[in-house]
C-alpha positions as CSV (number, residue, x, y, z in Angstrom):
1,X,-114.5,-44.6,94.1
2,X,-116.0,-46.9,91.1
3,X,-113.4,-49.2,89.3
4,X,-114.3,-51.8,86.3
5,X,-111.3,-53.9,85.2
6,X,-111.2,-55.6,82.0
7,X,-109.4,-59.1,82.4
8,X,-108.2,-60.7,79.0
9,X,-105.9,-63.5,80.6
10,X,-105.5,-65.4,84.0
11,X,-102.5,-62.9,84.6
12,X,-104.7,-60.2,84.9
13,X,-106.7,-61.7,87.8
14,X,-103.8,-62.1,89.7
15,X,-102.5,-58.5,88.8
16,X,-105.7,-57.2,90.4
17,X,-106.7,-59.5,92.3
18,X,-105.1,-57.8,95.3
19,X,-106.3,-54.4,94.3
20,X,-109.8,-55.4,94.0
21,X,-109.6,-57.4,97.4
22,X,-108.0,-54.1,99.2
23,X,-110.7,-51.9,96.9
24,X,-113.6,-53.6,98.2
25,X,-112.1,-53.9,101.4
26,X,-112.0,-50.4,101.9
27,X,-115.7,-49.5,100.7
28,X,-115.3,-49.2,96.8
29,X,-117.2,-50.4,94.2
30,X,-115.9,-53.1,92.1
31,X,-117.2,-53.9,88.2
32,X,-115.3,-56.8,86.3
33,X,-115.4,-57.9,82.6
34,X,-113.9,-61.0,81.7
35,X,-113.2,-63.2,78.8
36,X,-113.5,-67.3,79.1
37,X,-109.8,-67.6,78.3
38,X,-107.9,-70.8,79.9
39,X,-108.8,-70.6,83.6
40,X,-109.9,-67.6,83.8
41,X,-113.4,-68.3,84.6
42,X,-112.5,-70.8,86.8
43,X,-110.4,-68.5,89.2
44,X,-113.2,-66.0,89.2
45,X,-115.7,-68.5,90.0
46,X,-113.7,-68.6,93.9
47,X,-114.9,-64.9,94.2
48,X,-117.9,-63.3,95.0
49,X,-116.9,-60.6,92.8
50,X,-119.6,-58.9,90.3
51,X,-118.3,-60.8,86.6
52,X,-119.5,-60.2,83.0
53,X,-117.6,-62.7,81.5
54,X,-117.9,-62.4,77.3
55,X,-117.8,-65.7,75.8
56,X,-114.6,-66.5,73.5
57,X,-114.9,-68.8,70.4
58,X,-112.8,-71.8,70.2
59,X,-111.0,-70.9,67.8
60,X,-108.7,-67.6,67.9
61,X,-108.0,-65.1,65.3
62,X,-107.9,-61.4,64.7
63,X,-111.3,-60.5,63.8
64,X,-112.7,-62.7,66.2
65,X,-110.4,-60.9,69.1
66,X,-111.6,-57.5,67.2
67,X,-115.2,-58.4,67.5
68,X,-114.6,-59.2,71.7
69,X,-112.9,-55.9,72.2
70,X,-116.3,-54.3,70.4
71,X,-118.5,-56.5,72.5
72,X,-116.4,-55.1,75.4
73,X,-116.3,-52.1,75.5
74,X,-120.2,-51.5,74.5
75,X,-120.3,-53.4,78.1
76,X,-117.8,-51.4,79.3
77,X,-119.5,-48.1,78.7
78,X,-123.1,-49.4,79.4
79,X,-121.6,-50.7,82.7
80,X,-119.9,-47.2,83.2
81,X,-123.1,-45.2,82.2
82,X,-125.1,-47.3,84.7
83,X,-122.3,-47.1,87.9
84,X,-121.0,-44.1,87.4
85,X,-117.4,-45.4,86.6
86,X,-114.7,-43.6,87.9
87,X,-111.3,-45.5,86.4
88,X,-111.7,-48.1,83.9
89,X,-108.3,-50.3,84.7
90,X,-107.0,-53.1,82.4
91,X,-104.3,-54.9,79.7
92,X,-107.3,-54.4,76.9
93,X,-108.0,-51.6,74.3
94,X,-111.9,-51.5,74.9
95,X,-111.3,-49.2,78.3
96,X,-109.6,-46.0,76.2
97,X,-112.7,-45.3,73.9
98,X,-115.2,-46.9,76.5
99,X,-113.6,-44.5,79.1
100,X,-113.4,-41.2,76.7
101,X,-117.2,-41.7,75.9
102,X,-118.1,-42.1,79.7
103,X,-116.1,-39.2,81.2
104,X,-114.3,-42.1,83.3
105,X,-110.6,-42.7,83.3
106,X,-109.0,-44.9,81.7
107,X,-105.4,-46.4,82.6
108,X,-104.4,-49.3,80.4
109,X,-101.7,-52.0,82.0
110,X,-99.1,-53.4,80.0
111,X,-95.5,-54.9,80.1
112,X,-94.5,-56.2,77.1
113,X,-92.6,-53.9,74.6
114,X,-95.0,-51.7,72.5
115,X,-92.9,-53.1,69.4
116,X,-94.1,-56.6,70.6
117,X,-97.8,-55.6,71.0
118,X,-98.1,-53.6,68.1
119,X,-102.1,-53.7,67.5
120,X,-102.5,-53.3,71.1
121,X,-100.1,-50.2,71.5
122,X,-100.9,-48.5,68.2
123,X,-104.8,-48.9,68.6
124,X,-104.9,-48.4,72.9
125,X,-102.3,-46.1,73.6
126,X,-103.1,-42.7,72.2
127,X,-106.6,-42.8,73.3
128,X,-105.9,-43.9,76.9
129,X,-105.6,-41.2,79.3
130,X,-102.7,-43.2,81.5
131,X,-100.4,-46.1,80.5
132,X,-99.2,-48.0,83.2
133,X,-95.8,-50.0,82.5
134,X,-92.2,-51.5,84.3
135,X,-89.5,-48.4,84.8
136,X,-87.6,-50.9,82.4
137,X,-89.7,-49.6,79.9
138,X,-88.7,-46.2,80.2
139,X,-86.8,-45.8,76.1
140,X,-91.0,-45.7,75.2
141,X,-92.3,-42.5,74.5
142,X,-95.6,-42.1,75.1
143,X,-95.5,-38.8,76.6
144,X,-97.0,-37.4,79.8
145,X,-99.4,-40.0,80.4
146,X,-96.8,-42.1,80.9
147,X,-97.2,-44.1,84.8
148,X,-93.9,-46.2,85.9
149,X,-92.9,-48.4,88.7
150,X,-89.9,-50.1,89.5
151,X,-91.1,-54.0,88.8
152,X,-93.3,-56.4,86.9
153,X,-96.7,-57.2,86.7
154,X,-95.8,-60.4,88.7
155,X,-94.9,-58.6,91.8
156,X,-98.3,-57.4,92.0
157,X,-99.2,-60.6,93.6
158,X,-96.2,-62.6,94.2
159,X,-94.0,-60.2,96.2
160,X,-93.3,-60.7,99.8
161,X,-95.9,-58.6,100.7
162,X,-98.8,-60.4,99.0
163,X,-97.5,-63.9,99.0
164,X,-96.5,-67.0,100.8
165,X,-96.1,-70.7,99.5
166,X,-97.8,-73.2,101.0
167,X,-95.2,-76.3,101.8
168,X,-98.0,-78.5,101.8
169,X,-98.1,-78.2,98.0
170,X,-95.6,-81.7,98.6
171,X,-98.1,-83.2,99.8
172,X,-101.0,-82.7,97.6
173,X,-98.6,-83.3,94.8
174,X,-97.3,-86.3,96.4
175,X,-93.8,-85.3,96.5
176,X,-91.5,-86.4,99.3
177,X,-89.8,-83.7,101.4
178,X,-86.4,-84.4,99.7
179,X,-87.7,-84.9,96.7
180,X,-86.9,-82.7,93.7
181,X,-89.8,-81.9,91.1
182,X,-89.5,-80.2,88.0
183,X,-92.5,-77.9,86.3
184,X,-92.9,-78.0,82.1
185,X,-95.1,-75.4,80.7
186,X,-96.3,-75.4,77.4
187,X,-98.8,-72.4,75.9
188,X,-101.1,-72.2,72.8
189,X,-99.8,-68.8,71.9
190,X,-103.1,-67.6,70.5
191,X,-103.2,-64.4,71.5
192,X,-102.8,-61.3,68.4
193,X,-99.2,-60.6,69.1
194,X,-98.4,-64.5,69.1
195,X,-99.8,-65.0,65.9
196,X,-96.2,-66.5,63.2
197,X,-94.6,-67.0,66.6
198,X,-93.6,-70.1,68.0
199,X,-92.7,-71.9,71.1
200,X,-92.0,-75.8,72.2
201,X,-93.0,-78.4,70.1
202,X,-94.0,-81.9,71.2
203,X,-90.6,-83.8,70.5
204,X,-88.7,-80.9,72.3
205,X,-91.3,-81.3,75.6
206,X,-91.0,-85.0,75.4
207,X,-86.8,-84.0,75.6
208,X,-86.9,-82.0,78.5
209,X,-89.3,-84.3,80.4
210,X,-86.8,-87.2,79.8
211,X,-84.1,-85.5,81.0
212,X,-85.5,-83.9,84.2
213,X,-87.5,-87.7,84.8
214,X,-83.7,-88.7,85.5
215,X,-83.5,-86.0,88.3
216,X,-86.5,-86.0,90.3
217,X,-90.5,-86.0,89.4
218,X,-91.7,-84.2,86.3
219,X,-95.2,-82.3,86.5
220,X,-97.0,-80.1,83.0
221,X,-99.0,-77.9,82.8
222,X,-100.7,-76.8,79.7
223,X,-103.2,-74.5,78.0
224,X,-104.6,-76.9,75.9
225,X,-104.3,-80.4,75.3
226,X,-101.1,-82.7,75.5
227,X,-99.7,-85.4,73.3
228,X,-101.1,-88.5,74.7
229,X,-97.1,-89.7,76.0
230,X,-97.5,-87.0,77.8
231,X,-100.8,-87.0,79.5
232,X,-99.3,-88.7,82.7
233,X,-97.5,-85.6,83.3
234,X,-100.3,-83.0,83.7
235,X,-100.6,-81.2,87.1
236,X,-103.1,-82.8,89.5
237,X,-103.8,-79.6,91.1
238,X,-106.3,-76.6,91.0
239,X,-104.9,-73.4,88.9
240,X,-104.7,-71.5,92.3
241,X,-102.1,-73.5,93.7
242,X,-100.1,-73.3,90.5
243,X,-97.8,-70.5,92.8
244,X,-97.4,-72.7,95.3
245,X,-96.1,-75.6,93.1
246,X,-94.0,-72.7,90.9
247,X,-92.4,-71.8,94.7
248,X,-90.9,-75.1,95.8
249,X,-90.2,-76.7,92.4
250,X,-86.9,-77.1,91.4
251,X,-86.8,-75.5,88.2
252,X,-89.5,-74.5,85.2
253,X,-88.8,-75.2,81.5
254,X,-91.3,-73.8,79.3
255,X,-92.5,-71.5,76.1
256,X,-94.4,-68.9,78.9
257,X,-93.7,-65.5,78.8
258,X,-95.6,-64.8,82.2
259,X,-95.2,-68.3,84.1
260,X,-91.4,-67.8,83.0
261,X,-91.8,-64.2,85.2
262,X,-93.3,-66.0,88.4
263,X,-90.7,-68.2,88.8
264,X,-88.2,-65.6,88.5
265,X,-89.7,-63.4,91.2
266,X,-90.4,-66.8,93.5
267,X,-86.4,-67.4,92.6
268,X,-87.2,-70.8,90.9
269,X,-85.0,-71.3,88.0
270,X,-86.5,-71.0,84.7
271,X,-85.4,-71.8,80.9
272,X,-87.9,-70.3,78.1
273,X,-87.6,-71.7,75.0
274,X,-89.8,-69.4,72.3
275,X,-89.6,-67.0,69.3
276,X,-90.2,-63.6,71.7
277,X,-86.7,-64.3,73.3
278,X,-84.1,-61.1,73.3
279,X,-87.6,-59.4,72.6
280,X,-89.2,-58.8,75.5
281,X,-87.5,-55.9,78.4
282,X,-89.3,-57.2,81.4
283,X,-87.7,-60.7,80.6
284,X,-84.7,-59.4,79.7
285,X,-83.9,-57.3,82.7
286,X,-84.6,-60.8,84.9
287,X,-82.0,-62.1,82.9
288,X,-79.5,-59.8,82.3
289,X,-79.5,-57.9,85.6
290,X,-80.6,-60.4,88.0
291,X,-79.8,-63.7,86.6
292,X,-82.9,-65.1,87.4
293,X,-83.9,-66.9,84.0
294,X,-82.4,-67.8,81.0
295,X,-83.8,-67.7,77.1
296,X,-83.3,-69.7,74.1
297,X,-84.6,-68.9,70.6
298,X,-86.1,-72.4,69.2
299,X,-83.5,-73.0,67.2
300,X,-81.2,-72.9,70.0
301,X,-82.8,-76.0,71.7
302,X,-79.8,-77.6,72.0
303,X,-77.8,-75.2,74.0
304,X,-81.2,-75.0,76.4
305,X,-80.7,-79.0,76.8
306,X,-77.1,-78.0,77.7
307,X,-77.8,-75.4,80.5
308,X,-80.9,-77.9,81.5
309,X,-78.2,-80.0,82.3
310,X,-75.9,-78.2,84.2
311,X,-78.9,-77.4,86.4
312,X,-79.9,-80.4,86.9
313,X,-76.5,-81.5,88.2
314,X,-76.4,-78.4,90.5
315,X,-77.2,-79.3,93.6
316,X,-77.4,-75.7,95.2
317,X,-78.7,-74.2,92.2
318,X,-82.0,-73.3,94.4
319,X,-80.3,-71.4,96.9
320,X,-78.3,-69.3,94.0
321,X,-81.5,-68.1,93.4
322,X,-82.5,-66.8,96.7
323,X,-79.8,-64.8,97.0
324,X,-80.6,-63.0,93.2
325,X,-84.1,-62.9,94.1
326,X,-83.3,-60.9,97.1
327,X,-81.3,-58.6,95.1
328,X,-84.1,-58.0,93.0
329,X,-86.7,-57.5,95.3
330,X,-84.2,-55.2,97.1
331,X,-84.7,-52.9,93.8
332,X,-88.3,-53.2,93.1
333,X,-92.1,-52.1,95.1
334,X,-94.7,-53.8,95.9
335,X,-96.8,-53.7,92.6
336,X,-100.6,-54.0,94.0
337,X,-99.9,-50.5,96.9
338,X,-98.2,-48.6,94.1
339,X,-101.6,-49.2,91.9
340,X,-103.6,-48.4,95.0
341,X,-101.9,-45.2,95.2
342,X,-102.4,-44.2,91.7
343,X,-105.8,-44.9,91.9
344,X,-106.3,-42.6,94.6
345,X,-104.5,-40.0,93.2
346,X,-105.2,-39.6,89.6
């Protein structure tokens, strides 16, 4: 079998990451198209995998994003043309029409609400021969090609069955044994769909890290650059221990959609402070079933600051989410063998 993936984000990697290890593993051929978004490059530069990463502009807008997803998927179908693709696999819209004019097949990835990801769903869904998405977003009709898994796109590389913290994250981060450490994380929201949203502003990071500074040691990471107060914060280590550091912190405040997700499935508590809140079923379904985050519209800062310090103040809060991360696992699969097996049966 001949795979390409198309990777937009650093999420992606990890998605696949475990599929493409397994793929290879097993005697497959493996093709990967990137873009130089945050770490992206960086992560795939610890692999040995085959990588056509497309250069993206500094600054973001619509037409420039248009103009990648051209440049990909003329790669896309060159590359397909040339390997004789098989599936084309991805979160992008350049593997429907890159796929239909290769006689490959395409299956596009996706868990955010087609609502929310309007361009993306409007323009990639009808000409993708699967879409792959969370049984959570069942109410979508998009017919027979339709693929569902009980989940999220994080427990394609964070469940049980794929992942183990590392304890000696402490160390490297210099934190003591006892020692509670708290995680800010703060996005640029430059993707299409973000575009007239918003998420944490300066003063409100500079709030939070206060407050949890009073409980323990405060760490940030950030896609782009910090307000110098706040420089003293920033994560000393590598972006593939970040799920180590996400594992034993104490509890993540941020304006992440998908960092919000990985503490929730490692069962660290997580407050998410942006515009998509109430928005988003994935995230919504970790809250409302499970428990295992909690949202707040920006304008409802405040109340956030509240429930930040409630949790501050509880002392077994950790373990409380064990015991709802348990549950949830108890009702979800093992992301990465349930893409395997699609692959090998479409």
């Amino acid at each position: 079998m001949r795979v390409l993936f198309d990777l937009l984000h650093p999420a992606h990697f990890h998605l696949f990451r475990h599929v493409i290890t397994e793929l290879l593993a097993a005697g497959n051929e493996v093709e990967i198209i990137a873009r130089e978004k945050d770490c992206l490059p960086e992560l795939l530069s610890q692999t040995d995998w085959p990588v056509h990463l497309i250069e993206r502009k500094k600054r973001s807008s619509l037409t420039v994003l248009a103009k990648e997803t051209v440049q990909a998927a003329w790669l896309a179908m060159r590359l397909a043309q040339k390997k004789r693709i098989d599936i084309m696999a991805g979160t992008s819209i350049s593997i429907g029409p890159a796929a239909r004019a290769t006689g490959a097949t395409s299956i596009m990835f996706e868990e955010d609400d087609a609502k929310i990801v309007s361009i993306y769903a409007k323009l990639g869904y009808p000409i993708a021969h699967y879409v792959a998405t969370p049984a959570c977003l069942g109410f979508e009709d998009t017919g027979a090609k339709r693929l569902t898994y009980r989940g999220y796109h994080e427990l394609a590389y964070l469940h049980p069955n794929r992942f183990t913290p590392d304890p000696q994250i402490r160390e490297v981060l210099g934190v003591g044994p006892e020692e509670r450490y708290f995680l800010v994380r703060l996005v640029s929201l430059t993707a299409h769909h973000d575009i007239g949203e918003s998420g944490l502003s300066t003063s409100q990071a500079k709030q939070i890290v206060d407050r949890m500074s009073q409980h323990g040691r405060v760490f940030i990471s950030a896609e782009s650059t910090v307000d110098a107060s706040l420089e003293r914060y920033l994560l000393p280590t590598p972006a593939d221990r970040i799920f180590d550091v996400l594992a034993y912190a104490d509890i993540i405040v941020g304006d992440s959609q998908t960092m919000t997700a990985e503490a929730a499935v490692l069962g660290t508590p997580s407050l998410r402070c942006n515009s998509f809140v109430g928005r988003l079923a994935y995230l919504t379904e970790l809250e409302e079933r499970y428990g295992l985050t909690c949202g707040f519209v920006p304008h409802n800062f405040r109340t956030l600051l509240s429930t930040l310090d409630l949790w501050l103040a509880e002392v077994e809060l950790k373990e409380q989410w064990r015991v709802k991360r348990e549950a949830m696992l108890a009702e979800s699969t093992d992301v990465t063998e349930w893409i395997l097996d699609t692959f090998y049966r479409i």
